[in-house]
PyMOL commands that place a pseudoatom at each C-alpha (Angstrom):
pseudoatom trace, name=CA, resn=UNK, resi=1, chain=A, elem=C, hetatm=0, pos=[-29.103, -79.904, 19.537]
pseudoatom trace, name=CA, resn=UNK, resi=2, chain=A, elem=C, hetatm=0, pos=[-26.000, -81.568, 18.408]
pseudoatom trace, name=CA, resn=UNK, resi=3, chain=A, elem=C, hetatm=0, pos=[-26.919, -80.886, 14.305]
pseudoatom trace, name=CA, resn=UNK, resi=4, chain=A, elem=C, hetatm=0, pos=[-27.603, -77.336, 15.500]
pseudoatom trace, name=CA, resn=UNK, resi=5, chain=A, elem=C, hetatm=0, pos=[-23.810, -76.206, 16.823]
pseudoatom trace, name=CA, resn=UNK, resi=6, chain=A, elem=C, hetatm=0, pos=[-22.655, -78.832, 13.650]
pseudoatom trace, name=CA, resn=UNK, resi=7, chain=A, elem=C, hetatm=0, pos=[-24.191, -76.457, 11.684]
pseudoatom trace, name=CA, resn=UNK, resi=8, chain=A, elem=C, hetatm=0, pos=[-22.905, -73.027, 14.289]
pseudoatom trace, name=CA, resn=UNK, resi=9, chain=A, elem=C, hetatm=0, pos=[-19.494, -74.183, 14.023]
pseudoatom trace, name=CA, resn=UNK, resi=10, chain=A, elem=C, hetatm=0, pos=[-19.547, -74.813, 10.078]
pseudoatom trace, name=CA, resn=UNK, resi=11, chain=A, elem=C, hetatm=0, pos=[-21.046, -71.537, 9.338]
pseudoatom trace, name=CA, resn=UNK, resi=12, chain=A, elem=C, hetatm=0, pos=[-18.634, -70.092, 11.695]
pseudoatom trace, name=CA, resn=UNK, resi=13, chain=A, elem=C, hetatm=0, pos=[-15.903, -71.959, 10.022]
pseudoatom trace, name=CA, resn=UNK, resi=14, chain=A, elem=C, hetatm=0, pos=[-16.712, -70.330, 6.763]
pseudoatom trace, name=CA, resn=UNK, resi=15, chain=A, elem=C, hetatm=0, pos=[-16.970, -67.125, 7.653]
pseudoatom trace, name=CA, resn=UNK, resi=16, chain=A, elem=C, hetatm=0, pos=[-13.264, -67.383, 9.086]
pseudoatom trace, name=CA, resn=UNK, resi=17, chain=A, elem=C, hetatm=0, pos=[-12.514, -68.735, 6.036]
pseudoatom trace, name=CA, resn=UNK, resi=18, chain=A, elem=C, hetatm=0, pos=[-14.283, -66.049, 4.039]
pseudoatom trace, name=CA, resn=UNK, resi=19, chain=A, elem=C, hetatm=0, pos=[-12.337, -63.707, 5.541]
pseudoatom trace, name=CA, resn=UNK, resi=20, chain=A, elem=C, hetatm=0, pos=[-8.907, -64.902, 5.222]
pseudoatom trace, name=CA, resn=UNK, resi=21, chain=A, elem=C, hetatm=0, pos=[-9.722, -64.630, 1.503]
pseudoatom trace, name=CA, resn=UNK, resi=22, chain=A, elem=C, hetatm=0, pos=[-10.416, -60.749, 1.396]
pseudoatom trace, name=CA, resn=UNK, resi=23, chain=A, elem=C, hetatm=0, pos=[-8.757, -58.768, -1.284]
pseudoatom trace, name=CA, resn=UNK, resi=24, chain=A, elem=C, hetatm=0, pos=[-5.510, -56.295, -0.120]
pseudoatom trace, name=CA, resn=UNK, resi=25, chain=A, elem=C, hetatm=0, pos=[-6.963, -54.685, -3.910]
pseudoatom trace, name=CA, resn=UNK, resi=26, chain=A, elem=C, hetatm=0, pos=[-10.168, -52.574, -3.462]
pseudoatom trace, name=CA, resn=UNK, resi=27, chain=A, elem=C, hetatm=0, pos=[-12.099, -51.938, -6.341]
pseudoatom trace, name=CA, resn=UNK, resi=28, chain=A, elem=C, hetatm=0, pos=[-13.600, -48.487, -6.159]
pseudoatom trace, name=CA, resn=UNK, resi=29, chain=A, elem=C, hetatm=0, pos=[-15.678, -46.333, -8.405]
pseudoatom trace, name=CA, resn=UNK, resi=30, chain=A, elem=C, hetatm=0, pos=[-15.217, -43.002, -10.292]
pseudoatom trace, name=CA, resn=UNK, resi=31, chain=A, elem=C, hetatm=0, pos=[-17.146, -41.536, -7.472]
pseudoatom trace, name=CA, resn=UNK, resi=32, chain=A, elem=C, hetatm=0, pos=[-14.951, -42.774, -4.776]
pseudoatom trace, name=CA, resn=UNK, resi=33, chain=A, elem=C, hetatm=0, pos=[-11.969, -42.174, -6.577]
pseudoatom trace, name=CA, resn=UNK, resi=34, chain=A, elem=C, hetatm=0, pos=[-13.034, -38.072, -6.824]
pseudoatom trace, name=CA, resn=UNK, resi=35, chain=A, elem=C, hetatm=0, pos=[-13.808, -38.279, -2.905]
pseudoatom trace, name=CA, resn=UNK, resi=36, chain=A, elem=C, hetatm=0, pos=[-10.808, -40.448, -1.433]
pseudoatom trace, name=CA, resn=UNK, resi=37, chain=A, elem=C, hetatm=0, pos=[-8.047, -39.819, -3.622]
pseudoatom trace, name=CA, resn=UNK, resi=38, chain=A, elem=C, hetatm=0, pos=[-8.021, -36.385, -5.785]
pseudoatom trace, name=CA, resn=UNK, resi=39, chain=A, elem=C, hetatm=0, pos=[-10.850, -34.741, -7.681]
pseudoatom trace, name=CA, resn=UNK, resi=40, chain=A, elem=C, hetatm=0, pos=[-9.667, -34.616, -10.659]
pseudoatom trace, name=CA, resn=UNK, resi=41, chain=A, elem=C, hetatm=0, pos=[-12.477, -31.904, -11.895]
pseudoatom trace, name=CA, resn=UNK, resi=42, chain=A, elem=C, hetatm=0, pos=[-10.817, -29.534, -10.248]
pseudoatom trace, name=CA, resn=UNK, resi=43, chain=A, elem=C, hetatm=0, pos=[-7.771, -27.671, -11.636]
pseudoatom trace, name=CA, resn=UNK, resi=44, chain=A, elem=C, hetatm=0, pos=[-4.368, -28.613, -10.551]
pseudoatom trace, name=CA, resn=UNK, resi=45, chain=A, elem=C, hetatm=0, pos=[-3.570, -32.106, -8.492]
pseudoatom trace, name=CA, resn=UNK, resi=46, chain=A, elem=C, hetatm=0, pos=[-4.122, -32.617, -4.934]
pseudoatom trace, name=CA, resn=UNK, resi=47, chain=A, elem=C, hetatm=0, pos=[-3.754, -35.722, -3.177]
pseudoatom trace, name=CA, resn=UNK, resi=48, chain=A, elem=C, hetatm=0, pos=[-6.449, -35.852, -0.822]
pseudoatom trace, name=CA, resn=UNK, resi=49, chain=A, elem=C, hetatm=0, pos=[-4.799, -39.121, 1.154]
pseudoatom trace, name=CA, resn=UNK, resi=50, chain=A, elem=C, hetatm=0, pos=[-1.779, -38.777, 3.554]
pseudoatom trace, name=CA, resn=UNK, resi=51, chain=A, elem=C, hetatm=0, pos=[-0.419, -42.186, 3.151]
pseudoatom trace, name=CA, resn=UNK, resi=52, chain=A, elem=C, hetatm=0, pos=[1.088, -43.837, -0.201]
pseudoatom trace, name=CA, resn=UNK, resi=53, chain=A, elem=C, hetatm=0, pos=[-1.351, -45.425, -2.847]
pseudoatom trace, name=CA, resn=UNK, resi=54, chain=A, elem=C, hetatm=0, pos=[-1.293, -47.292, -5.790]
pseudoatom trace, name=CA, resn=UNK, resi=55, chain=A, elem=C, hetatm=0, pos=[-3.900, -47.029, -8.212]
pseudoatom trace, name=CA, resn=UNK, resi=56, chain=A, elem=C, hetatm=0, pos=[-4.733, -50.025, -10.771]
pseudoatom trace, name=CA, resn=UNK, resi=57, chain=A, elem=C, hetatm=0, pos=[-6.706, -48.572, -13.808]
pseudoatom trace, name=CA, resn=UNK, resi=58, chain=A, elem=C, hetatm=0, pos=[-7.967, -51.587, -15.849]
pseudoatom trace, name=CA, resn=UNK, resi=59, chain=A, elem=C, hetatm=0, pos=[-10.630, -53.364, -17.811]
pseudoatom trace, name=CA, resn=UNK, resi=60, chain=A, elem=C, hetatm=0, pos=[-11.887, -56.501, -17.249]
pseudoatom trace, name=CA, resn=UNK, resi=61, chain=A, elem=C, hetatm=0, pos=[-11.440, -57.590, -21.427]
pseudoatom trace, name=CA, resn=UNK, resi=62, chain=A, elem=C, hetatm=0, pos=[-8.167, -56.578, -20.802]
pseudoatom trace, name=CA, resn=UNK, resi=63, chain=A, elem=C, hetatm=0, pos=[-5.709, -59.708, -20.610]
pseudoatom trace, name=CA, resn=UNK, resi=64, chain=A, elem=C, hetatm=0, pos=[-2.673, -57.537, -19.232]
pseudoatom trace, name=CA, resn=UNK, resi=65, chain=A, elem=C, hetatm=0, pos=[-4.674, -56.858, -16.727]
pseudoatom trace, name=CA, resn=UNK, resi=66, chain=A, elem=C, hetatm=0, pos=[-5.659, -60.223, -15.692]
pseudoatom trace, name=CA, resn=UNK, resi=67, chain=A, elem=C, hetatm=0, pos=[-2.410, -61.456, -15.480]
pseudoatom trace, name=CA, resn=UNK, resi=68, chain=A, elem=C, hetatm=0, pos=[-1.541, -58.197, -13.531]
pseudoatom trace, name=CA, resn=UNK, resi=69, chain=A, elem=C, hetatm=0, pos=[-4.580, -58.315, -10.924]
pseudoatom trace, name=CA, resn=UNK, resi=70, chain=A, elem=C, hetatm=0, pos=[-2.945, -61.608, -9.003]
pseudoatom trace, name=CA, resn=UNK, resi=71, chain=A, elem=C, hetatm=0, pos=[0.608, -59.643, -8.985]
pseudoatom trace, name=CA, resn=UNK, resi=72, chain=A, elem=C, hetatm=0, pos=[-0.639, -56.564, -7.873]
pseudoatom trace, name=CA, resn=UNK, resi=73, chain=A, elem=C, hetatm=0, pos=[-3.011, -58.675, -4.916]
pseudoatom trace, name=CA, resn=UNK, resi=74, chain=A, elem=C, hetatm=0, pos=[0.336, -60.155, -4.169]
pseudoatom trace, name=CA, resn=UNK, resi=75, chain=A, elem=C, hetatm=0, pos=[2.045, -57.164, -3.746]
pseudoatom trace, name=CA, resn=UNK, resi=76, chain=A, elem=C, hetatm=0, pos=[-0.122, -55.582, -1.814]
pseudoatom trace, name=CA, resn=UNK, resi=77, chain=A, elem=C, hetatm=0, pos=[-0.630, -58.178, 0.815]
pseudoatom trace, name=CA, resn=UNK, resi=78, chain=A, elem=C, hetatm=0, pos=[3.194, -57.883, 1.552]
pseudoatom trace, name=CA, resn=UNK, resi=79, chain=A, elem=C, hetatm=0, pos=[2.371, -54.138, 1.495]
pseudoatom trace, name=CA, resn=UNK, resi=80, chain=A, elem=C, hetatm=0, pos=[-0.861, -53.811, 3.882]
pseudoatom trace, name=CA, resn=UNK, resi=81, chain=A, elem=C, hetatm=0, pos=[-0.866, -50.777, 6.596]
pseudoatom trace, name=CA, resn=UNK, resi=82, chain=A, elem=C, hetatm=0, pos=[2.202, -49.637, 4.520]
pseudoatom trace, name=CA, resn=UNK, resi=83, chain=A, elem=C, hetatm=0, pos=[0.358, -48.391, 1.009]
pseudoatom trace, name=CA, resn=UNK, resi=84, chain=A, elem=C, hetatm=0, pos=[-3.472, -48.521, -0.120]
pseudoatom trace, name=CA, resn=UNK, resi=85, chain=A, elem=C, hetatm=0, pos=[-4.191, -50.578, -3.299]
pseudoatom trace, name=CA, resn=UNK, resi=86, chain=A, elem=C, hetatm=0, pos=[-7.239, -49.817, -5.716]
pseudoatom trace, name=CA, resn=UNK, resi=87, chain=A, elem=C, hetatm=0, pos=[-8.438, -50.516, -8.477]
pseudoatom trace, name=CA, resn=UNK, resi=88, chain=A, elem=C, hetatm=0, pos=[-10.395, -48.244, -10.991]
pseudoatom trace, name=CA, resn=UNK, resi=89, chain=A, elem=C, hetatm=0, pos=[-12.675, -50.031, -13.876]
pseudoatom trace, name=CA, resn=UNK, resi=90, chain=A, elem=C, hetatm=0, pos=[-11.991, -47.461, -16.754]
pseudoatom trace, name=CA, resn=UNK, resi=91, chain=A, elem=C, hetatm=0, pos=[-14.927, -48.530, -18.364]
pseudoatom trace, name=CA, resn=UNK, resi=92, chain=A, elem=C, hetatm=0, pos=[-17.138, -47.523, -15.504]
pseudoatom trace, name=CA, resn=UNK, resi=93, chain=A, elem=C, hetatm=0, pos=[-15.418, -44.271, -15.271]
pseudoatom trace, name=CA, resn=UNK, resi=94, chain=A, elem=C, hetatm=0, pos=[-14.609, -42.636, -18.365]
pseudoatom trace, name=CA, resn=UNK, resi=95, chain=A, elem=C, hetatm=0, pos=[-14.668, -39.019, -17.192]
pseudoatom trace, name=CA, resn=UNK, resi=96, chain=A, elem=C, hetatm=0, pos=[-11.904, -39.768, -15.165]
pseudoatom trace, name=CA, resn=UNK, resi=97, chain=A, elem=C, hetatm=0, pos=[-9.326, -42.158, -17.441]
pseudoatom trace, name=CA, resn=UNK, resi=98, chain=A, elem=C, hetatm=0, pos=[-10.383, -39.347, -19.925]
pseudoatom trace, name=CA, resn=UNK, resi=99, chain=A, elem=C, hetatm=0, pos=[-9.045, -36.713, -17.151]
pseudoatom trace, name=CA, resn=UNK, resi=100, chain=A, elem=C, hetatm=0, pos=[-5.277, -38.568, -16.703]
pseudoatom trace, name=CA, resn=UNK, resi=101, chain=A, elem=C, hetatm=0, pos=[-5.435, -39.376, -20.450]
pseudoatom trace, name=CA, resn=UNK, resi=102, chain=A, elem=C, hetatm=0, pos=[-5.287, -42.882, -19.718]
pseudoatom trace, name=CA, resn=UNK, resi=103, chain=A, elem=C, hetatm=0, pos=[-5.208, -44.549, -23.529]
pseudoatom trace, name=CA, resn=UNK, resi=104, chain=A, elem=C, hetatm=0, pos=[-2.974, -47.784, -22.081]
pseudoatom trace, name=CA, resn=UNK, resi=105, chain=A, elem=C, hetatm=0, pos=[-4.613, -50.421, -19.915]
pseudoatom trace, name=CA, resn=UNK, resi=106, chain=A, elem=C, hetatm=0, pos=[-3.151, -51.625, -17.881]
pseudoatom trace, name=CA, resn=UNK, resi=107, chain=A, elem=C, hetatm=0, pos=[-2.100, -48.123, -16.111]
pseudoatom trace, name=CA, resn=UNK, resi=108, chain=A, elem=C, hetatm=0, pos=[-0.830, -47.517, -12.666]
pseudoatom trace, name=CA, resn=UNK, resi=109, chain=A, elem=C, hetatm=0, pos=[-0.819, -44.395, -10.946]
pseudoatom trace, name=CA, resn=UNK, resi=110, chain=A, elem=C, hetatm=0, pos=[1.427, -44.083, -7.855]
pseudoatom trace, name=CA, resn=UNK, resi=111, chain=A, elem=C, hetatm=0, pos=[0.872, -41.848, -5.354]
pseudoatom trace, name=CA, resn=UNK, resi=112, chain=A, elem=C, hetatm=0, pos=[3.604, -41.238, -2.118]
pseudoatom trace, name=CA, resn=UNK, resi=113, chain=A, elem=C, hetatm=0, pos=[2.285, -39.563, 0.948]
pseudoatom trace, name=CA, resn=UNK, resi=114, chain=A, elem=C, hetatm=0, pos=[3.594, -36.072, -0.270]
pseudoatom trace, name=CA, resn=UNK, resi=115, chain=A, elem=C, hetatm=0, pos=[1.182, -36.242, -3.383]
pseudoatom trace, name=CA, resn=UNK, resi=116, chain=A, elem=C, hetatm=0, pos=[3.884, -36.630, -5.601]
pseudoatom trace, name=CA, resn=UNK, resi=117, chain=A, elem=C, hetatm=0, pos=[2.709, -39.065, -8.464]
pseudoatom trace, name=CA, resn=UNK, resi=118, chain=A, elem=C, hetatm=0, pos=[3.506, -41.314, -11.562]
pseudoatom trace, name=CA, resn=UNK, resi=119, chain=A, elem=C, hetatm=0, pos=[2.344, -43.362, -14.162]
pseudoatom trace, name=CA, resn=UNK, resi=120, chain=A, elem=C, hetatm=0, pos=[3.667, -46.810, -15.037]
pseudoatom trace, name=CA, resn=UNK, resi=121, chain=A, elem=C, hetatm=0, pos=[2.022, -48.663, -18.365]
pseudoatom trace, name=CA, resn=UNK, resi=122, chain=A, elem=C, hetatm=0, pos=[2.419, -51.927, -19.281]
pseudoatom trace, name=CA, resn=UNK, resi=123, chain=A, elem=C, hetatm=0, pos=[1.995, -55.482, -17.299]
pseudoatom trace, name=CA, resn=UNK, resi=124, chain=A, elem=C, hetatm=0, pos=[4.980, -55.862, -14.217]
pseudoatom trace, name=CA, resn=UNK, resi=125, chain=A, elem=C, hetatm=0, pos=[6.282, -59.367, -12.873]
pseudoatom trace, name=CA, resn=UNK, resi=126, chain=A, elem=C, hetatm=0, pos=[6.146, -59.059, -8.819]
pseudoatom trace, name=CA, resn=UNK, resi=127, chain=A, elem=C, hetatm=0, pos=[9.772, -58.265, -8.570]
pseudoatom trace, name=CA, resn=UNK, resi=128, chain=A, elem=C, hetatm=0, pos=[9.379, -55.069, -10.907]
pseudoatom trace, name=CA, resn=UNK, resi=129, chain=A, elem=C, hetatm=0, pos=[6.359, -53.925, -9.282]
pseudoatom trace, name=CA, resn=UNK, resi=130, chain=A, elem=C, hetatm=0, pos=[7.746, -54.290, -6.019]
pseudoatom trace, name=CA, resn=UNK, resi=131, chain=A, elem=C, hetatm=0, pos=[10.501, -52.136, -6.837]
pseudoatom trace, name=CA, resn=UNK, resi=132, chain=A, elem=C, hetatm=0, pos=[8.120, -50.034, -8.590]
pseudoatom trace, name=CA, resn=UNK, resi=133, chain=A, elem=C, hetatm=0, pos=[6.028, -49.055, -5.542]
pseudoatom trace, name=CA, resn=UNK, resi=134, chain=A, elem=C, hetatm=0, pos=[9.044, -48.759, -3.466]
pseudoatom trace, name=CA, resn=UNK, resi=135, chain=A, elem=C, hetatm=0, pos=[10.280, -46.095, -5.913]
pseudoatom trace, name=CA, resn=UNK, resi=136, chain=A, elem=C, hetatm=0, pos=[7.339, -44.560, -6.760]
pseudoatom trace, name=CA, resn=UNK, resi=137, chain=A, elem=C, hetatm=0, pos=[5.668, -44.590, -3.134]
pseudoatom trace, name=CA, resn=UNK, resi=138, chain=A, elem=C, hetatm=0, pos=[8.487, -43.775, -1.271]
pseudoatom trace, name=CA, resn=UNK, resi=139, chain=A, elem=C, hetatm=0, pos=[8.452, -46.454, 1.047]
pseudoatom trace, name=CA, resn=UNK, resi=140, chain=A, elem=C, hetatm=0, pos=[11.462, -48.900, 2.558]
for i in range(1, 140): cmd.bond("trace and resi %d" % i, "trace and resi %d" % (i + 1))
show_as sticks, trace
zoom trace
């Protein structure tokens, strides 16, 4: 009985654990990107959120944007409730870098609750993106 709630409490232990480590970043696809944030087969831009995002297009060859992907998890810890953070793989979704003309990796689209947008290229220390998101997001 004792090995058994060893074992219950370890496994429960790890979970917690497991937990604490969850990205603030969400990795999403083309698809999800059409449905959660603006179709972009459509004419003409609408937001479909109503809170600020940011919007991480990358590749994983990319080394910019490895050395970006711990800033930007960083960021958006400091940032959660306030602005959403995702990422989009543009190899996995072509129709839609090809859409924003997105020809720079790494490429950040920010989004404030209004719908107004912009696009940042280039690899940011946590201090510029920071700043960044506050500009671009419109948040305090």
């Amino acid at each position: 009985m004792k090995k058994l709630l060893v074992i219950a409490a370890a496994m429960l232990l790890f979970a917690c654990a497991g937990n604490a480590q969850e990205k603030a970043v969400r990795v999403i696809s083309e698809a999800e990107f059409k449905a959660e944030v603006e179709d972009f087969s459509t004419d003409g831009w609408k937001f479909l959120g109503d809170s600020p995002v940011v919007v991480d297009f990358y590749a994983d060859w990319c080394p910019p944007c490895r050395r970006l992907a711990p800033v930007l998890e960083s960021v958006a810890k400091g940032l959660v409730g306030k602005v959403s953070f995702l990422k989009v793989n543009v190899d996995n979704a072509s129709a839609l870098a090809g859409a924003y003309g997105i020809s720079s990796i790494p490429t950040l689209l920010f989004i404030k609750a209004d719908g107004t947008h912009a696009f940042i290229t280039g690899f940011m220390d946590e201090e510029t993106l920071k700043e960044a998101v506050k500009v671009n997001c419109g948040i305090e």
